[in-house]
N, C-alpha and C positions, 0 to 999 in steps of 0.2 A: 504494500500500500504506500501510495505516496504520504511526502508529509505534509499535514492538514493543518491548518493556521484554526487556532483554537482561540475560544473568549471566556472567560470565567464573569455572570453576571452580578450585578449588585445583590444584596441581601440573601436572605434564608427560605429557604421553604418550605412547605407540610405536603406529604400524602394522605387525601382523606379518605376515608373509605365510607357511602351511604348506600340505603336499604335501595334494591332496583324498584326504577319510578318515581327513585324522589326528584325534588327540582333541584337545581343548582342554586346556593346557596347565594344569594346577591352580595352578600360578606366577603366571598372569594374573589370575588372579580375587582381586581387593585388597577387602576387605572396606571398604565407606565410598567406594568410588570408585568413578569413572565405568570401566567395562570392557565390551566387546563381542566378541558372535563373530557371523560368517556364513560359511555351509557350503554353495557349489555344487559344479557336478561338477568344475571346472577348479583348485579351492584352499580352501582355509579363513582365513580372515582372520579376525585378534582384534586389537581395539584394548583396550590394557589399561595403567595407570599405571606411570612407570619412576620406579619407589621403590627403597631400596637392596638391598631383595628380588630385586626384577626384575630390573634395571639386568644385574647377570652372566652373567643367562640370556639374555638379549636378546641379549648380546654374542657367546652362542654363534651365533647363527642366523649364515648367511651375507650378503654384501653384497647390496642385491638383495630380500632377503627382510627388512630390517629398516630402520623409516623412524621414527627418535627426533624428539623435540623439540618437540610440538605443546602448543598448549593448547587447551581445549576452552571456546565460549560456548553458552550453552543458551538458547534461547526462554522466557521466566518465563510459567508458568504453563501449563494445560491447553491444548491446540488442538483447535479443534471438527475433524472430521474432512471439514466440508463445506466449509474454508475452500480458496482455492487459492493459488498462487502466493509463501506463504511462503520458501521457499526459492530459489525462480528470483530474487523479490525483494531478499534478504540476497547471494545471490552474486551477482550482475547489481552491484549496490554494490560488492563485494568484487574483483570481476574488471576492475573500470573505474579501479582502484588496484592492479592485479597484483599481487592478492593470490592464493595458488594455496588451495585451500578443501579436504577431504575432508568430506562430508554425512552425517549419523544421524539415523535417525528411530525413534523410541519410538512408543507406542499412544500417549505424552500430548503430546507436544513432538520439537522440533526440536532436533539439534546441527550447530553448523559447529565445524571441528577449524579451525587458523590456525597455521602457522607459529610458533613461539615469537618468532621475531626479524623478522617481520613484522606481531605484536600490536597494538606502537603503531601502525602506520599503519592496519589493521583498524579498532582502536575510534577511530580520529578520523575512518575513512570511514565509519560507521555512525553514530558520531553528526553527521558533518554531514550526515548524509540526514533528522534525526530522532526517531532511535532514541536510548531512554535504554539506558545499558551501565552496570550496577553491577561495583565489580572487589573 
């Protein structure tokens, strides 16, 4: 794989976990920041900033259903949609430093979410593979 010009974004993040068919919590969606939702038939999961907005609602959810502390790097720039192995790539590196990953993908680019307090060892395996990591 070539090497991938990387960005580590501002702030923290939550994975939440809700019952399938509930709504998207209007709390998550942070205007300026990174936030997600996906809707199968077994749950809903929103990944969304723990700002000091968030932070209290989060804290409602039960244990189980709420996974704090992440930080988000992002792929810089557009990715063609013919390209492959992006991602196998990035975690393949990430997982041979046990590091544990959660994956996004946009129509332009990639995210890996990382541990907050596994960061540094994240961007020193990334870039000794190659990769530039802007922070």
């Amino acid at each position: 794989m070539d090497a991938l010009p990387l960005e580590v974004l501002p702030g923290t993040l939550a994975v939440l976990r809700f019952d399938p068919g509930s709504s998207i919590p209007a709390w998550t969606r942070v205007d300026g920041c990174l936030w997600a939702s996906l809707q199968t038939v077994d749950e809903l999961t929103v990944i969304c900033p723990e700002t000091e907005a968030t932070v209290a609602e989060i804290g409602k959810l039960p244990e189980g259903r709420r996974q704090g502390d992440w930080a988000a790097l992002r792929v810089a720039g557009v990715l063609d949609f013919s390209l492959t192995g992006i991602l196998a790539g990035l975690s393949g590196i990430l997982a041979a430093r046990n590091v544990s990953i959660f994956a996004l993908s946009t129509f332009d680019t990639d995210y890996i979410l990382v541990r907050r307090g596994d960061l540094s060892r994240a961007l020193d395996a990334l870039r000794g593979a190659g990769h530039t990591v802007a922070e």
